[in-house]
SEMILUM-118030 format. One record per residue: residue in one letter; y, x, z of N, C-alpha, C in turn. Coordinates in steps of 0.1 Angstrom, whole numbers, plus 5000, padded with zeros to 4 digits. Each point is the difference from the previous one (the first is absolute). Layout:
N
AYXZYXZYXZ...
end
This chain:
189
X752120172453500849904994499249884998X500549895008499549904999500549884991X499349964989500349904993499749835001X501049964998499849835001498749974993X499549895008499049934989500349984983X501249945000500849954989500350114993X500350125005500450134988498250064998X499549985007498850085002499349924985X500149845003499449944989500650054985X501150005001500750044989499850134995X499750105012499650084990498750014995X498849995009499049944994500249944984X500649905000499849914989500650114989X501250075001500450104989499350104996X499250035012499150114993498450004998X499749865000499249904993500449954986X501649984999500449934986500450164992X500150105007500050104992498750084996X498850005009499150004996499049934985X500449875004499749924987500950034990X501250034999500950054993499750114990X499550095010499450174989498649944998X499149905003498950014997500349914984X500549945001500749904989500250084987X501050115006500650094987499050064996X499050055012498950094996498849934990X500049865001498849984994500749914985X501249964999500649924989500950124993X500450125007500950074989499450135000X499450095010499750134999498750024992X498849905013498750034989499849934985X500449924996500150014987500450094991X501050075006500550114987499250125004X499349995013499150165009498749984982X499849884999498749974993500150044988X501349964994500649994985499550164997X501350075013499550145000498950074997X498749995014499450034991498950004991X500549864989499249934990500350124986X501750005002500750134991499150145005X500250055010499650125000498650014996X498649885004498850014995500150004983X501049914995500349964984500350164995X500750095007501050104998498350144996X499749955013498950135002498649964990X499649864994499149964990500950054990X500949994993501050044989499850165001X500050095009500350135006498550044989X498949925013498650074991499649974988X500749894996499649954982500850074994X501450095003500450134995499350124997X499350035016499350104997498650004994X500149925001498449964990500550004987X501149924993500250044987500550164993X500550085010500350125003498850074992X499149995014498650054997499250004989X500749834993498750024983501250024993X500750064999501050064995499750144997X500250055012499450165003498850024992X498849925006498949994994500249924987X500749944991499850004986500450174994X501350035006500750144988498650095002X498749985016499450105000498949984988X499449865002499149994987500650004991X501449994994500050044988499650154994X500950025014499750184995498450054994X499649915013498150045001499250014986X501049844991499449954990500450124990X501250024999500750094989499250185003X499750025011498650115006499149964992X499449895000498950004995499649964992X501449924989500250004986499850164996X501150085004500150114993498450115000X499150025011499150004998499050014996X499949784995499049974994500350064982X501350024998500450054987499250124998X500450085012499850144999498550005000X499549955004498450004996499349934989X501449934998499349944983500550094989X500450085003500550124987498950034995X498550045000499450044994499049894994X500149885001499349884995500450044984X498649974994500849944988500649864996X500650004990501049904995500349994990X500149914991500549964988498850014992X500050074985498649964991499050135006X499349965005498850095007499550104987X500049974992499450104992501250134999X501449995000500650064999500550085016X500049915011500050075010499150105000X498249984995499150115004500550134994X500349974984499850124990501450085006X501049935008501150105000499950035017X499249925009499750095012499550104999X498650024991499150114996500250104996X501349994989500350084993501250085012X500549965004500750055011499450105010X498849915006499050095010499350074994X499650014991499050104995500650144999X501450014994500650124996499550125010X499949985016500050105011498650024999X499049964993499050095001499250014988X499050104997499350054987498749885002X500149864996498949895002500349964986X499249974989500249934987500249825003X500449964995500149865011500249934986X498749894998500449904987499949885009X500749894990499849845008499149964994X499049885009498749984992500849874998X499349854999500249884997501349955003X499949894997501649945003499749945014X501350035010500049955009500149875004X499649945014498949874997500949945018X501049924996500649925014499549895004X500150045010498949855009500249985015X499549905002500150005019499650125004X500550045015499550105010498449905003X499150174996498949915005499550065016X500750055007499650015014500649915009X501249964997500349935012500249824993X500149935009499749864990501949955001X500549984994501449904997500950095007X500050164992501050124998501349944987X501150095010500849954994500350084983X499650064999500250124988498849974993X500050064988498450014986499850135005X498950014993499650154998499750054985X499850094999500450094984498650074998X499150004999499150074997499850104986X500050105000500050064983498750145002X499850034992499350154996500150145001X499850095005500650144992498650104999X500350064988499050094997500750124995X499150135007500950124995498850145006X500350044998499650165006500850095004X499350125008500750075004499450095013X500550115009498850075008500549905011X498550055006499249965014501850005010X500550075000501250015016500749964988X500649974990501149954994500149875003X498349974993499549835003500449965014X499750105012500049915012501349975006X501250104993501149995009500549914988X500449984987499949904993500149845008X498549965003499249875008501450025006X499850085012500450025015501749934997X500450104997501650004993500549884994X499149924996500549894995499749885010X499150015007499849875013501150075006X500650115006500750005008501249964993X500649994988501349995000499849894990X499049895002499949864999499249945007X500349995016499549965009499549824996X500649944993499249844993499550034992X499550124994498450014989499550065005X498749984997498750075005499350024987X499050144999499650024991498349955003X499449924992498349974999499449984989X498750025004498950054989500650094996X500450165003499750104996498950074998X499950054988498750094995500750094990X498950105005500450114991498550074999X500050074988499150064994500250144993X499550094998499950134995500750004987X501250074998500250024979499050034993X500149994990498650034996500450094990X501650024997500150164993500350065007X500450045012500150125009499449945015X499250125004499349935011501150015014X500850054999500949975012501349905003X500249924988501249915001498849885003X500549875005499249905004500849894993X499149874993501049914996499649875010X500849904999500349955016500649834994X499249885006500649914994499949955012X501149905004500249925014501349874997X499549945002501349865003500949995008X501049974998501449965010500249895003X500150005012500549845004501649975003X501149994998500949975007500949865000X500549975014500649905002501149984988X500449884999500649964989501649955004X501450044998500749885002500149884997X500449904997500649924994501249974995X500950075006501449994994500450194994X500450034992500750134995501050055015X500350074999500850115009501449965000X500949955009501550004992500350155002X501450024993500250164994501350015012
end
């Protein structure tokens, strides 16, 4: 099929003016909104991860709370055997409590004496220092000691001494210091 110069030009020129036509639309109406697009979807998908990121310290706050309320409860439970309130009265009514389970005569020596921890430097607790003097036999005495560090893991007993009764040669009388950590606030109930 042979075409005239004159249609041939014409269509040439149409599908040159249609050419520039879509290139027109393409660069004045399509890519513009191609861009708009995606400025939203980047906007969409930053919004997406500052979601999951607040998600996450979300998750991770309920977890440290939990962790805290863990290790509130605890730090309680390990402060149960501190003493607290007027130290002279915490001693005489711990003592009198612990001593019941075994045959050890158990007197209080001096008044008990609160002061900084002197082993560690800028502890958060006092410590309680007091006396006890008493008698009693050799295995009464040791599970006595024993029995009482273990079921007051924050006292320690020092300067223990003990020496021979001197009315019966087999009970031993025994004088040693206590040290225990101190609260500062009372117990709530």
């Amino acid at each position: 099929m042979k075409l005239t110069k004159e249609k041939r030009d014409q269509l040439i020129l149409t599908c040159v003016g249609t050419l520039v036509a879509l290139v027109s639309i393409f660069y004045l109406w399509i890519n513009p909104r191609y861009t708009a697009i995606k400025k939203y979807t980047s906007s969409i998908g930053s919004r997406q991860n500052t979601v999951a990121d607040m998600e996450k310290t979300i998750a991770a706050a309920a977890a440290t709370a939990q962790q805290l309320h863990d290790t509130t409860n605890a730090l309680t439970s390990a402060e149960s055997d501190l003493a607290y309130g007027d130290p002279n009265a915490w001693i005489y009514d711990t003592m009198r409590h612990f001593k019941v389970r075994y045959k050890v005569d158990v007197t209080l020596g001096n008044q008990a004496i609160v002061d900084d921890v002197d082993i560690l430097p800028s502890f958060p607790y006092k410590q309680l220092r007091f006396s006890v003097n008493g008698s009693g036999f050799y295995h009464d005495l040791g599970r006595f000691v024993s029995d009482f560090e273990n079921e007051f893991p924050h006292a320690r007993v020092v300067n223990l001494r003990v020496d021979p009764a001197v009315e019966t040669g087999e009970k031993l009388n025994f004088h040693m210091d206590i040290i225990t950590l101190v609260k500062q606030n009372e117990p709530q109930s």
